[in-house]
Biopython code that builds the backbone (N, CA, C, O; Angstrom):
import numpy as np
from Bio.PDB.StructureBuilder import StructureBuilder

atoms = [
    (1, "UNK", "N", (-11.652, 26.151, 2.909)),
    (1, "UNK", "CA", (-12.269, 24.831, 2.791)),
    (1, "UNK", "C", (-12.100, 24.319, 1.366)),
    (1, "UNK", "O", (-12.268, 25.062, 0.398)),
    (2, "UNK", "N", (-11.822, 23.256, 1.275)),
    (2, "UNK", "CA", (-11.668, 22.503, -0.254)),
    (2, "UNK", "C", (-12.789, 22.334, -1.237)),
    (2, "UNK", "O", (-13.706, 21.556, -0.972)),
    (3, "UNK", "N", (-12.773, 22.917, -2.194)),
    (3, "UNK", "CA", (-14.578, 22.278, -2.652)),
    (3, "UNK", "C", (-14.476, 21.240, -3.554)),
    (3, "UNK", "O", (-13.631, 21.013, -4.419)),
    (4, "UNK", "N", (-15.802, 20.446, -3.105)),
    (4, "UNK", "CA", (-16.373, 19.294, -3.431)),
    (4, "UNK", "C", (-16.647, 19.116, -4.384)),
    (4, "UNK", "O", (-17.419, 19.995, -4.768)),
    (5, "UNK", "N", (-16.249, 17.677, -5.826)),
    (5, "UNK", "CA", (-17.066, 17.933, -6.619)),
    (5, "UNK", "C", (-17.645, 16.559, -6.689)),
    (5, "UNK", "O", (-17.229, 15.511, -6.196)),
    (6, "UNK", "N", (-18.968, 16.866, -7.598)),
    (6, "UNK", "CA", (-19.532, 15.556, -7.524)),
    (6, "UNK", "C", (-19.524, 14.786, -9.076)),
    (6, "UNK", "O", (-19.416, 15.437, -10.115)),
    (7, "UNK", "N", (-19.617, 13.744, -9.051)),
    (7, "UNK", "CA", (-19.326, 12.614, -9.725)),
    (7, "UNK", "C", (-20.097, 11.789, -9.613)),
    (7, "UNK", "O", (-20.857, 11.635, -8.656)),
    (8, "UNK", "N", (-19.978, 10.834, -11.020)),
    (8, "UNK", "CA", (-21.321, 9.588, -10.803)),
    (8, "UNK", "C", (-20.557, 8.320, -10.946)),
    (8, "UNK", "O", (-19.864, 8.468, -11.952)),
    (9, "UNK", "N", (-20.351, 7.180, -10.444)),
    (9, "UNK", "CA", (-20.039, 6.051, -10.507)),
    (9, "UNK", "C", (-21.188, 4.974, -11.040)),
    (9, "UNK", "O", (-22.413, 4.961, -10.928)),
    (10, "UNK", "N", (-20.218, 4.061, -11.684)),
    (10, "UNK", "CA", (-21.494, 2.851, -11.686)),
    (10, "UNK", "C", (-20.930, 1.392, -11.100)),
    (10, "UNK", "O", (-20.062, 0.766, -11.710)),
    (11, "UNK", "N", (-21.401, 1.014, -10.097)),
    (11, "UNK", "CA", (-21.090, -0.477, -9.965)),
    (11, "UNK", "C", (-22.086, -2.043, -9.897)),
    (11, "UNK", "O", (-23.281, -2.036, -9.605)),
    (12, "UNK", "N", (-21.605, -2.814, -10.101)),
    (12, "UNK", "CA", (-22.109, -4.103, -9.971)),
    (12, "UNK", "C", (-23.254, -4.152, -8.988)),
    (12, "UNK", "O", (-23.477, -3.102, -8.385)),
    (13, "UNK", "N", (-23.981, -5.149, -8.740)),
    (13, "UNK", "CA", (-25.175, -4.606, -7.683)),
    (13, "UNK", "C", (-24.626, -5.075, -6.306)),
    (13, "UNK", "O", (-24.888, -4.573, -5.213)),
    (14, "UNK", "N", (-23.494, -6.553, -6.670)),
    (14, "UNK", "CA", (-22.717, -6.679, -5.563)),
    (14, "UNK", "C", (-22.137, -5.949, -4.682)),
    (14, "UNK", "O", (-22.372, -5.960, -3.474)),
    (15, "UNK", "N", (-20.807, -4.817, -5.653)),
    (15, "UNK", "CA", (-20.252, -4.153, -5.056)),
    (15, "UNK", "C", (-21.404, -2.880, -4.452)),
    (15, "UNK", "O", (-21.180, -2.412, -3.336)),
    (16, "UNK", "N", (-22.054, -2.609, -4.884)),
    (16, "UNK", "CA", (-23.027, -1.239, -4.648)),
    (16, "UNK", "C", (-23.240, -2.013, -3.171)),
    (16, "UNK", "O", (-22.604, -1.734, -2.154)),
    (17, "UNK", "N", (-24.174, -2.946, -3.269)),
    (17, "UNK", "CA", (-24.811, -3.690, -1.717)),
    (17, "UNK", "C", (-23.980, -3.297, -0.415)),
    (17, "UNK", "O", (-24.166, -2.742, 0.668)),
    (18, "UNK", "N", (-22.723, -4.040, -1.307)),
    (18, "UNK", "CA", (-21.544, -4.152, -0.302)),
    (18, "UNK", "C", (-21.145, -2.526, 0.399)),
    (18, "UNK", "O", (-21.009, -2.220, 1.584)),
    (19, "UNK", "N", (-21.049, -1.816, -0.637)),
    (19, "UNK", "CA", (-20.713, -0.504, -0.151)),
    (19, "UNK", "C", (-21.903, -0.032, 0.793)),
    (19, "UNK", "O", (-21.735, 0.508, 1.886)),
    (20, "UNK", "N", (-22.850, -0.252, 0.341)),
    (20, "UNK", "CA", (-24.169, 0.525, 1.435)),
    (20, "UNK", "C", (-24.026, 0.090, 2.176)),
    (20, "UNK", "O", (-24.092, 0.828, 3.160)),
    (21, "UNK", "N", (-23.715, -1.390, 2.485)),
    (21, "UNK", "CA", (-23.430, -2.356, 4.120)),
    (21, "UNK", "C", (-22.137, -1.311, 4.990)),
    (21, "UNK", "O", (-22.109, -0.679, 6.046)),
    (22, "UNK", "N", (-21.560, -1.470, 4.314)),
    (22, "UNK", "CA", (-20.168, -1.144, 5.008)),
    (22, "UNK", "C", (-20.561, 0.600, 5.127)),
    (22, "UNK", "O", (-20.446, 0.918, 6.310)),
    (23, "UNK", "N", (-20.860, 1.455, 4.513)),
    (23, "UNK", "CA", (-20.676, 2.705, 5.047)),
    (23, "UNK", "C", (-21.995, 3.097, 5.881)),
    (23, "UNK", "O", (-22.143, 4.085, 6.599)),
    (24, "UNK", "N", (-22.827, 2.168, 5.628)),
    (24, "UNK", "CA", (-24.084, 2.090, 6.623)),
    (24, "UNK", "C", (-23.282, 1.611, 8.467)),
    (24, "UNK", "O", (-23.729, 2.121, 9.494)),
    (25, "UNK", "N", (-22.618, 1.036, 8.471)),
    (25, "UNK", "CA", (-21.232, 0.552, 9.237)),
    (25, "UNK", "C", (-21.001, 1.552, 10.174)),
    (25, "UNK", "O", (-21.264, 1.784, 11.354)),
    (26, "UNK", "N", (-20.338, 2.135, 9.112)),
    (26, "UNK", "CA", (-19.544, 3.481, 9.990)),
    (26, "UNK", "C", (-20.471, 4.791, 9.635)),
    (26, "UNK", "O", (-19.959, 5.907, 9.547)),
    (27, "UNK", "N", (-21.668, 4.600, 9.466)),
    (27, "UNK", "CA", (-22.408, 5.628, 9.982)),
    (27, "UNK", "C", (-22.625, 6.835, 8.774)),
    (27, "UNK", "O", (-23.344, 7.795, 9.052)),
    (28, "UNK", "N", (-21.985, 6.747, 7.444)),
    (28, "UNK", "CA", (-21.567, 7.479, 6.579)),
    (28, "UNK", "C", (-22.280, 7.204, 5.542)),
    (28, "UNK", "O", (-22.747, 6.088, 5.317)),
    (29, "UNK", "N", (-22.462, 8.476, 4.626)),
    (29, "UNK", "CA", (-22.967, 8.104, 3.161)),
    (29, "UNK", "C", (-21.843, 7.380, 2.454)),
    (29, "UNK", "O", (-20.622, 7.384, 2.611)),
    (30, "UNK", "N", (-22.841, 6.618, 1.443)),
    (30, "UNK", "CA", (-21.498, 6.318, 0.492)),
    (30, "UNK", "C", (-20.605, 7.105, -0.065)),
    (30, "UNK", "O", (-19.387, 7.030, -0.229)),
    (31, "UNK", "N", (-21.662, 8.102, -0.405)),
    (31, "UNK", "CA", (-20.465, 9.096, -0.920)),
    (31, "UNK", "C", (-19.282, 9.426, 0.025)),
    (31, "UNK", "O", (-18.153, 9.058, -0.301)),
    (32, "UNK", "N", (-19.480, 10.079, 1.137)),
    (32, "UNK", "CA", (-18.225, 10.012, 2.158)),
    (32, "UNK", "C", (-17.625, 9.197, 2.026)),
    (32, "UNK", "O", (-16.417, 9.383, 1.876)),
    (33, "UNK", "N", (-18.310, 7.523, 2.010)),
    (33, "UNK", "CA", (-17.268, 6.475, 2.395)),
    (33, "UNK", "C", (-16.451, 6.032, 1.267)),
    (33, "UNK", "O", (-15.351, 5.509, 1.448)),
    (34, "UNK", "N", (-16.890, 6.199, 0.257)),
    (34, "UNK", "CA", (-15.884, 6.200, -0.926)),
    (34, "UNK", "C", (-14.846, 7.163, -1.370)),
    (34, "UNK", "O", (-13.832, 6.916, -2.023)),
    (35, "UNK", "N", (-15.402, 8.675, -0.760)),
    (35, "UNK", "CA", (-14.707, 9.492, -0.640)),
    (35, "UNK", "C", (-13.137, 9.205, 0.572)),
    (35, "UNK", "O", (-11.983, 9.553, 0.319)),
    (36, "UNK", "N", (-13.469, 8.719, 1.436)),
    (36, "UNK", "CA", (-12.235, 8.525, 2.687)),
    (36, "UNK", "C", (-11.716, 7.510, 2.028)),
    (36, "UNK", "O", (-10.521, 7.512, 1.730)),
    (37, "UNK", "N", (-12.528, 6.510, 1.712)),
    (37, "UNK", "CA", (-11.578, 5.542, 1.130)),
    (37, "UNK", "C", (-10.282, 5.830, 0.044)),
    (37, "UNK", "O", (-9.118, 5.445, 0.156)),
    (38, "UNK", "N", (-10.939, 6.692, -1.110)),
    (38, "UNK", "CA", (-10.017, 6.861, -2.057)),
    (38, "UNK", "C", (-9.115, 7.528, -1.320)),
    (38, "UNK", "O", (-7.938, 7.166, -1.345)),
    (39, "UNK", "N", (-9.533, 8.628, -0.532)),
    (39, "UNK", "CA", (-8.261, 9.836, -0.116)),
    (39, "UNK", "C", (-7.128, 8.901, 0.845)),
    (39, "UNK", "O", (-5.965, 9.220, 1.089)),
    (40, "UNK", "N", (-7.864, 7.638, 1.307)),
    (40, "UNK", "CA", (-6.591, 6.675, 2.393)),
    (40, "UNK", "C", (-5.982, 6.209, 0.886)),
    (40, "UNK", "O", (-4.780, 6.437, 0.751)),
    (41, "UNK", "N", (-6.506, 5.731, 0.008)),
    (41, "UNK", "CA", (-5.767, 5.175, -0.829)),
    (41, "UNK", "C", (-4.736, 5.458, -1.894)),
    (41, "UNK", "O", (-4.039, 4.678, -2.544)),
    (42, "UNK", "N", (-4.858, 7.453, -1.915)),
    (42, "UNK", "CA", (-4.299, 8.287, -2.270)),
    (42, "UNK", "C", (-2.877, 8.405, -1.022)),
    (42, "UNK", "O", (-1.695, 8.145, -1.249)),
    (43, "UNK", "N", (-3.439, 8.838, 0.177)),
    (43, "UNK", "CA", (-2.311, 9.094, 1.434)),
    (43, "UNK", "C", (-1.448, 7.710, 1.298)),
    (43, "UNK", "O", (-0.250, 7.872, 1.532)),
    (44, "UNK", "N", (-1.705, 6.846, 1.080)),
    (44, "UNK", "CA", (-0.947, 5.195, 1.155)),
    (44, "UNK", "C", (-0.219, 5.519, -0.007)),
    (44, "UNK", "O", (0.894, 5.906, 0.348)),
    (45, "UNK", "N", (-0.345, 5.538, -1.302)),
    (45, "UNK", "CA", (-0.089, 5.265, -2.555)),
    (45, "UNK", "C", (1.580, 6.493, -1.851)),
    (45, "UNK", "O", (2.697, 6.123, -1.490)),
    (46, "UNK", "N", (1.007, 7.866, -1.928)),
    (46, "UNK", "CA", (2.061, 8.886, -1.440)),
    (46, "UNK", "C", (3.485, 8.576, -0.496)),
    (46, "UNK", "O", (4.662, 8.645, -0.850)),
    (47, "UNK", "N", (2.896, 8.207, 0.845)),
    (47, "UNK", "CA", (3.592, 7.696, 1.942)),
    (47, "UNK", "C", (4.525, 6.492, 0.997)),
    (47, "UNK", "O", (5.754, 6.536, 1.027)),
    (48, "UNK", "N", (3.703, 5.315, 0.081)),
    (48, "UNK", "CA", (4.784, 4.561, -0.275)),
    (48, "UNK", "C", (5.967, 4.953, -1.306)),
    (48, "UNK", "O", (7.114, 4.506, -1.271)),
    (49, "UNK", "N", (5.592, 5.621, -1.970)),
    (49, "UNK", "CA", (6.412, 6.579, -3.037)),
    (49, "UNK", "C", (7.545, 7.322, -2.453)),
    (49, "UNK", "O", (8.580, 7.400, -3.116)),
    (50, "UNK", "N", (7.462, 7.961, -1.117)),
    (50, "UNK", "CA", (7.673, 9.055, -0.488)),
    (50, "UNK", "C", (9.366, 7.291, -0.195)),
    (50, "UNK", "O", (10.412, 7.029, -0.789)),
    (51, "UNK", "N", (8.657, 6.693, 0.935)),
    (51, "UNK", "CA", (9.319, 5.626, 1.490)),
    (51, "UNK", "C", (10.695, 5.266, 0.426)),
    (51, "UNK", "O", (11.905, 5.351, 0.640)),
    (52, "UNK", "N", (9.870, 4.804, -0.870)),
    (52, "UNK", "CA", (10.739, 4.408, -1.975)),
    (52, "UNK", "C", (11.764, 5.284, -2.291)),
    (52, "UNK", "O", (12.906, 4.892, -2.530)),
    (53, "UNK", "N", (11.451, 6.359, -2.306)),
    (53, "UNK", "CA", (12.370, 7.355, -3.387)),
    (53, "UNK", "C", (13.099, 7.500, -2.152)),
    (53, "UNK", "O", (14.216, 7.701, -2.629)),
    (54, "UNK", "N", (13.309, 7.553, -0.532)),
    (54, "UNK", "CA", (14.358, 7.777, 0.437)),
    (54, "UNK", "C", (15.228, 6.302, 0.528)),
    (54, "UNK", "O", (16.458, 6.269, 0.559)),
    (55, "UNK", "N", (14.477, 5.265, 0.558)),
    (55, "UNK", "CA", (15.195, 3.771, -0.050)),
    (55, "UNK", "C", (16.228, 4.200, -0.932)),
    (55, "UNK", "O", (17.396, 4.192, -0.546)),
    (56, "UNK", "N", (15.917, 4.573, -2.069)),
    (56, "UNK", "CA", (16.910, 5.125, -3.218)),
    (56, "UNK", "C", (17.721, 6.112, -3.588)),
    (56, "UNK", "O", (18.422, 6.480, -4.530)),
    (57, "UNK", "N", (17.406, 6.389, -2.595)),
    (57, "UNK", "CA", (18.369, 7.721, -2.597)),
    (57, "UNK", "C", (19.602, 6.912, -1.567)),
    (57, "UNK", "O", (20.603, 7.628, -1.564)),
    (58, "UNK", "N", (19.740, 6.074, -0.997)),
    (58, "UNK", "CA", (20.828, 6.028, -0.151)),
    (58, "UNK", "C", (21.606, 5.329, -1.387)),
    (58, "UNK", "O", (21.152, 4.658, -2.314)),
    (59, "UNK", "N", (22.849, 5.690, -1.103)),
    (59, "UNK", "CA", (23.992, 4.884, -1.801)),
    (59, "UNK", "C", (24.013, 3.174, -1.163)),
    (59, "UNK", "O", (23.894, 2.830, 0.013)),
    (60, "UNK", "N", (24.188, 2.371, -2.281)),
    (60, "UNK", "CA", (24.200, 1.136, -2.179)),
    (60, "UNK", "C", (25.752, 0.738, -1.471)),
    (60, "UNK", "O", (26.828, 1.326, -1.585)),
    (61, "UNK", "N", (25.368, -0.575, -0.657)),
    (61, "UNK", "CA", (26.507, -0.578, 0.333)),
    (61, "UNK", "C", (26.866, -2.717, -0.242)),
    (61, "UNK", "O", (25.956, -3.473, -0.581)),
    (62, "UNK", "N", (28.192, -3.069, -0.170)),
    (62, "UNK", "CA", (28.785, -4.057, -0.525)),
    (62, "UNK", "C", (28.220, -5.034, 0.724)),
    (62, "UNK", "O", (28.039, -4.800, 1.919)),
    (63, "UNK", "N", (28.015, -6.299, -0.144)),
    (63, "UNK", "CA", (27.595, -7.225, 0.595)),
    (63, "UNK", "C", (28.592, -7.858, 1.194)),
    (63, "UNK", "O", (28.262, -8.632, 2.092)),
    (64, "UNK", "N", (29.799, -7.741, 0.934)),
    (64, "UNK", "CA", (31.257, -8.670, 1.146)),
    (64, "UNK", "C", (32.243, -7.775, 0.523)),
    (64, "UNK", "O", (32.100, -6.616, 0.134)),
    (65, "UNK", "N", (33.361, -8.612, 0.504)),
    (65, "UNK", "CA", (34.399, -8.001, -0.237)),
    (65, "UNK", "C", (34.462, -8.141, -1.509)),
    (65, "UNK", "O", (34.150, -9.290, -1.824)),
    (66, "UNK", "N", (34.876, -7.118, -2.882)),
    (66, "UNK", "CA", (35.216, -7.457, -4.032)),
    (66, "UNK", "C", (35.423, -8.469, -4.142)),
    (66, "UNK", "O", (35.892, -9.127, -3.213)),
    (67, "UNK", "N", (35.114, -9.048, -5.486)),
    (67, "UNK", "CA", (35.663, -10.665, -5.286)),
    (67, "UNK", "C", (35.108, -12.027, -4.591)),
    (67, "UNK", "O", (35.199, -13.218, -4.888)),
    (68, "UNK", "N", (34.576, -11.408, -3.674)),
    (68, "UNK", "CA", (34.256, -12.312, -2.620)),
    (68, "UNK", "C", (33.037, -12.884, -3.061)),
    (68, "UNK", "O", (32.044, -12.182, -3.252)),
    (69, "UNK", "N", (33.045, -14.334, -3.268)),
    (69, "UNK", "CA", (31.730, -14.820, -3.491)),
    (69, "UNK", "C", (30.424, -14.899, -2.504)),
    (69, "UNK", "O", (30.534, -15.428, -1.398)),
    (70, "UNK", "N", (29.128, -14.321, -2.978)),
    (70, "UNK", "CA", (28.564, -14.357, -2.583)),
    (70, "UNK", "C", (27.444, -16.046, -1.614)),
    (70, "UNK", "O", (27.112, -17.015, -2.297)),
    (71, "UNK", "N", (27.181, -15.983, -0.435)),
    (71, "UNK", "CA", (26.866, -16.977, -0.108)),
    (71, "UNK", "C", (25.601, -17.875, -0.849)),
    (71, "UNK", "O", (24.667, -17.308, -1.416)),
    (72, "UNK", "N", (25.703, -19.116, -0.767)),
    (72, "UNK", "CA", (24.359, -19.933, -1.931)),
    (72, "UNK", "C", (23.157, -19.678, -0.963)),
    (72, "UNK", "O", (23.089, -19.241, 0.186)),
    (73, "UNK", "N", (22.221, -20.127, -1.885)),
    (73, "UNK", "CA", (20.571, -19.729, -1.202)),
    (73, "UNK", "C", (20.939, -20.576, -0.286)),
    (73, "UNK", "O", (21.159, -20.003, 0.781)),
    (74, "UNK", "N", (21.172, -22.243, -0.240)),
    (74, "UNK", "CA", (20.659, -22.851, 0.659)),
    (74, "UNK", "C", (21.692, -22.459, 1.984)),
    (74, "UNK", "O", (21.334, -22.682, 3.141)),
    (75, "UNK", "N", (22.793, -21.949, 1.705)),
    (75, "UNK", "CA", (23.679, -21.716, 3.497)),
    (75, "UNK", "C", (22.671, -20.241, 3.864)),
    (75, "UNK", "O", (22.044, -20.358, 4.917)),
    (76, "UNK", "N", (22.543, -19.410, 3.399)),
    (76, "UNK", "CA", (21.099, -18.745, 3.843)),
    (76, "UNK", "C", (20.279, -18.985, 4.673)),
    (76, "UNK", "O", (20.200, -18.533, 5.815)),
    (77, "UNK", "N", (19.305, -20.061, 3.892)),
    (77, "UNK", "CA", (18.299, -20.108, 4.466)),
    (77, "UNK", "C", (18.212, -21.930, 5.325)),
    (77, "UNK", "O", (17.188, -22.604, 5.442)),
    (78, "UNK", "N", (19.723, -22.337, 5.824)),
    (78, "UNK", "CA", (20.004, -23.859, 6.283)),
    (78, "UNK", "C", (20.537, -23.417, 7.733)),
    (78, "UNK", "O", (21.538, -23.864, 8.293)),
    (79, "UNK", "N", (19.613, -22.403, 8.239)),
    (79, "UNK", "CA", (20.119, -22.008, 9.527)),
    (79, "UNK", "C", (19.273, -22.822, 10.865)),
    (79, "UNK", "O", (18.251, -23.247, 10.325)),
    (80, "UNK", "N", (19.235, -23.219, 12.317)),
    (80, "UNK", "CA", (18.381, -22.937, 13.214)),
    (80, "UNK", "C", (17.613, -22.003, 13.009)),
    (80, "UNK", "O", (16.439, -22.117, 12.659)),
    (81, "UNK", "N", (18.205, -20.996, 13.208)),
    (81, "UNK", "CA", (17.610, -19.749, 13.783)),
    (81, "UNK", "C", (16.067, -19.766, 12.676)),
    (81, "UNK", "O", (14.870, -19.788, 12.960)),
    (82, "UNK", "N", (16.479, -19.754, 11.939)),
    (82, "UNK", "CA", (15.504, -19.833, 10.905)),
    (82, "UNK", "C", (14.319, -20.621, 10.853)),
    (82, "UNK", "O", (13.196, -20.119, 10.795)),
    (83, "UNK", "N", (14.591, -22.094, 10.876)),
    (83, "UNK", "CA", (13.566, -23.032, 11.244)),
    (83, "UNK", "C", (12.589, -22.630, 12.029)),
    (83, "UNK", "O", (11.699, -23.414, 12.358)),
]
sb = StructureBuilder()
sb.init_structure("model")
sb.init_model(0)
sb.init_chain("A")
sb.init_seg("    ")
for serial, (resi, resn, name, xyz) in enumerate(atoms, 1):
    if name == "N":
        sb.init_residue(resn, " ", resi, " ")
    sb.init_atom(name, np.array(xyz, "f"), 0.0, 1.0, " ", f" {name:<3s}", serial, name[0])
structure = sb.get_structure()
């Protein structure tokens, strides 16, 4: 099992309210609910990093041919399909 440590925060009386509303919500102490929160916001932060660095790892691929000028914004975005 992972152990817990504890910590003291201080917030605004807004945000505090707000937090007791919302983890009063889902049934949870704040502490839990700030606790899940950070750890989703930790798993997100990861997963996007994770995403990025396989983005970058692929070798970059030619939009056209050498040479070949690239098309202007407006034939882009001067389509039907688009509208």
């Amino acid at each position: 099992m992972q152990r817990m440590k504890n910590i003291t925060i201080t917030l605004d009386t807004e945000t505090a309210n707000w937090v007791r509303v919302k983890a009063a919500e889902q049934n949870k102490s704040v502490s839990r609910f700030i606790g899940e929160l950070l750890q989703q916001q930790m798993k997100d932060r990861l997963e996007y990093q994770q995403a990025m660095e396989r983005f970058l790892s692929k070798p970059p691929y030619a939009l056209g041919e050498p040479g070949e000028p690239l098309p202007k914004r407006e034939e882009l975005y001067d389509r039907p399909r688009i509208r």
